[in-house]
C-alpha positions in Angstrom: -36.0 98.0 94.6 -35.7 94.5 93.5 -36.1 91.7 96.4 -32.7 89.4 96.3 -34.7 86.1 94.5 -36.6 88.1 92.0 -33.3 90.2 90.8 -30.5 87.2 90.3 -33.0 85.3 87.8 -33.4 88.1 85.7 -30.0 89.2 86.0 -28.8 85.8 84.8 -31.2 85.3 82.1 -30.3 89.2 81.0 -26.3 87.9 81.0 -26.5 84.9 79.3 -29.0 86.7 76.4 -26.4 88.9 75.5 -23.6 86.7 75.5 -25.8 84.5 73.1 -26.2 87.1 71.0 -22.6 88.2 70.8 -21.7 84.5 69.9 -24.2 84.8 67.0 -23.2 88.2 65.6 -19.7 86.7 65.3 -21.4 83.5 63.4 -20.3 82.9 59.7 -22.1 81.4 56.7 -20.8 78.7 54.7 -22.4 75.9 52.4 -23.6 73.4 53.6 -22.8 69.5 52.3 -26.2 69.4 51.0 -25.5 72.6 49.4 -22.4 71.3 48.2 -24.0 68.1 47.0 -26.9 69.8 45.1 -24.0 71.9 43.5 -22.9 69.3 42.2 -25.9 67.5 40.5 -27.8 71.0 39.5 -26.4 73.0 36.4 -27.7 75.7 35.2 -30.5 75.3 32.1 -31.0 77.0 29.0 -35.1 77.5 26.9 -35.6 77.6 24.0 -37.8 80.4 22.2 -40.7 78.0 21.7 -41.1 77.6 25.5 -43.8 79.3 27.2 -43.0 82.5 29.1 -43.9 80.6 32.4 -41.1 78.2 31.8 -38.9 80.6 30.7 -39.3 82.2 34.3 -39.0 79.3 36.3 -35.6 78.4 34.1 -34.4 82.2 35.0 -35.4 81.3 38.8 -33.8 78.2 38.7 -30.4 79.8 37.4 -30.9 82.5 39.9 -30.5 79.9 42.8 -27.9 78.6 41.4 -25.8 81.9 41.3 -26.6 82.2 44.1 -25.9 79.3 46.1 -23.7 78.0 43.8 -21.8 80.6 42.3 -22.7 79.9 38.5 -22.0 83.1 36.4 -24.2 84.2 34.0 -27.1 82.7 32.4 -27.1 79.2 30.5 -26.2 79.2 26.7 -29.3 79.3 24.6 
């Protein structure tokens, strides 16, 4: 048994937490403007086969971001 003053706390705290979390779970993801403004300026970059194998990853990162945030297709010509 839960004493009056003790219960209606909880109780609201307990109500408002799951409404919270319904709001959330109906939440959707879009860009935003500094996504859209790095979209933008970025493009997607190309290496060469004299770059080292560390560049050539961080160019493959790079373009992977991109895809992703960006929606570029593919990797950059060569």
């Amino acid at each position: 048994m839960c004493p009056t003053r003790f219960c209606a706390p909880i109780a609201r705290v307990l109500l408002l937490s799951g409404a919270t979390l319904t709001i959330a779970g109906c939440a959707t993801t879009t860009p935003s403007a500094a996504t859209r403004g790095a979209c933008g300026a970025f493009r997607a970059i190309s290496w060469a086969s004299a770059d080292t194998d560390a560049t050539i990853r961080q160019v493959k990162a790079h373009n992977a971001v991109g895809r992703e945030l960006c929606g570029w297709r593919g990797e950059a010509p060569t």
